[in-house]
N, C-alpha and C positions, 0 to 999 in steps of 0.2 A: 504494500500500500504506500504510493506517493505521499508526502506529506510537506506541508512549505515552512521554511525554517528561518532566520535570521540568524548572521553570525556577525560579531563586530572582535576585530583584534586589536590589539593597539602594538603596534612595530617602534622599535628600540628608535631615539632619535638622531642616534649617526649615521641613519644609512640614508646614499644620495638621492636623488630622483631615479636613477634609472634603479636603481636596489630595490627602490620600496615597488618600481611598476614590477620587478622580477617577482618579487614577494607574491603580489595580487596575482600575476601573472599564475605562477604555481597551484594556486588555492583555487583560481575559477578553474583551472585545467583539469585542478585535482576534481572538483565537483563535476564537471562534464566527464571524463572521462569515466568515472565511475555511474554512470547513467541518470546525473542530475541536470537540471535547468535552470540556469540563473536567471533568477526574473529581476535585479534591478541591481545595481554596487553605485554606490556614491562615497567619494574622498573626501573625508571631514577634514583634514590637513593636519597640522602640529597642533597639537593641543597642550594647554601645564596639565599638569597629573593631580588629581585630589591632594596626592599623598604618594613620597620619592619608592619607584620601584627600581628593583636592581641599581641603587642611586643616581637612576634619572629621574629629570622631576618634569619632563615633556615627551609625550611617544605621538606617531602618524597613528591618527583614527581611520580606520575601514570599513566598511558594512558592504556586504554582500548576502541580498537575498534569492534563495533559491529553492529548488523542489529537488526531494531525492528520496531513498529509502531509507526509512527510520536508522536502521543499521549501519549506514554510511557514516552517522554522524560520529559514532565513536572512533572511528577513522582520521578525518579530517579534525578532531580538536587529540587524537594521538598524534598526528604530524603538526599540529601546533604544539603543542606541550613538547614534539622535539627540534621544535627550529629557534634557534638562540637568537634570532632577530624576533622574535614577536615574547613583547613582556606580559599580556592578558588578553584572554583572549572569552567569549560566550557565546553560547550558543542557543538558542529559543525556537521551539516549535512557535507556530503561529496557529490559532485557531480562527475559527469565520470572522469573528470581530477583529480579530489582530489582523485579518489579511485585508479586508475592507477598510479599516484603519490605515494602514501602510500605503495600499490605492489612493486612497482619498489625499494622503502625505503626499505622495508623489507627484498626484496631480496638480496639487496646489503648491507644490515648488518648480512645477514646470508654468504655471497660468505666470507666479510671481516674475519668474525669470525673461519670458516671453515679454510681460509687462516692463520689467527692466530694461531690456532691447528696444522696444520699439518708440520709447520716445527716443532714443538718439538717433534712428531712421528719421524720424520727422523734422527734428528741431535742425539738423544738417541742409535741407530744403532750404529753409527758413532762411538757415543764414545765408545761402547763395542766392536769393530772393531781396537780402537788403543789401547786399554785395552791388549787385545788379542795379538796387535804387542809389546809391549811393555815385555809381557812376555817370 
């Protein structure tokens, strides 16, 4: 039985850009390959830490949600618990409300972002229009 899970890690803060895409890279691979489906990942970036782990006091946030077999997951948080770039890491089943939750989160961080773009399509107009009067 399919079931859709959320997993957020949090990755040690010395590793570069291209480390931390390798890191993500690994873990969606890992969950395809083992016959799951990522339904959404979003990069939270550097965050401080509540509270200093392995004496860092900032780790890169991840989330990656996905669909896979319940059994998988022991899997993917054992190859987390062995890879020394990721300091914490969790993992959550989602149920009807959590997944409609999550949709609804997504959707309205794609309405807000859309929203953020489009005024600077417009306002760009604008100013080559008083450009224009101005000459």
């Amino acid at each position: 039985m399919i079931k859709q899970y959320e997993t957020v890690f949090i990755a040690t803060p010395v590793l570069s850009d291209i480390q931390m895409k390798e890191a993500v890279a690994k873990y969606t691979k890992l969950i395809t390959d083992n016959g799951g489906e990522i339904v959404y990942e979003e990069d939270w970036g550097l965050k401080q830490l509540a509270y200093p782990i392995q004496h860092k006091t900032s780790g890169f946030y991840y989330l990656i949600e996905f669909k896979a077999d319940p059994q998988f997951v022991g899997t993917l948080e054992t190859q987390y618990h062995r890879d020394e770039r990721i300091l914490r890491y969790i993992t959550v089943s989602l149920d009807k409300n959590a997944v409609a939750y999550a949709e609804h989160r997504r959707q309205t961080r794609a309405a807000k972002a859309a929203a953020a773009a489009a005024p600077q399509v417009e306002e760009a107009p604008k100013a080559e229009a008083e450009e224009a009067d101005n000459e």
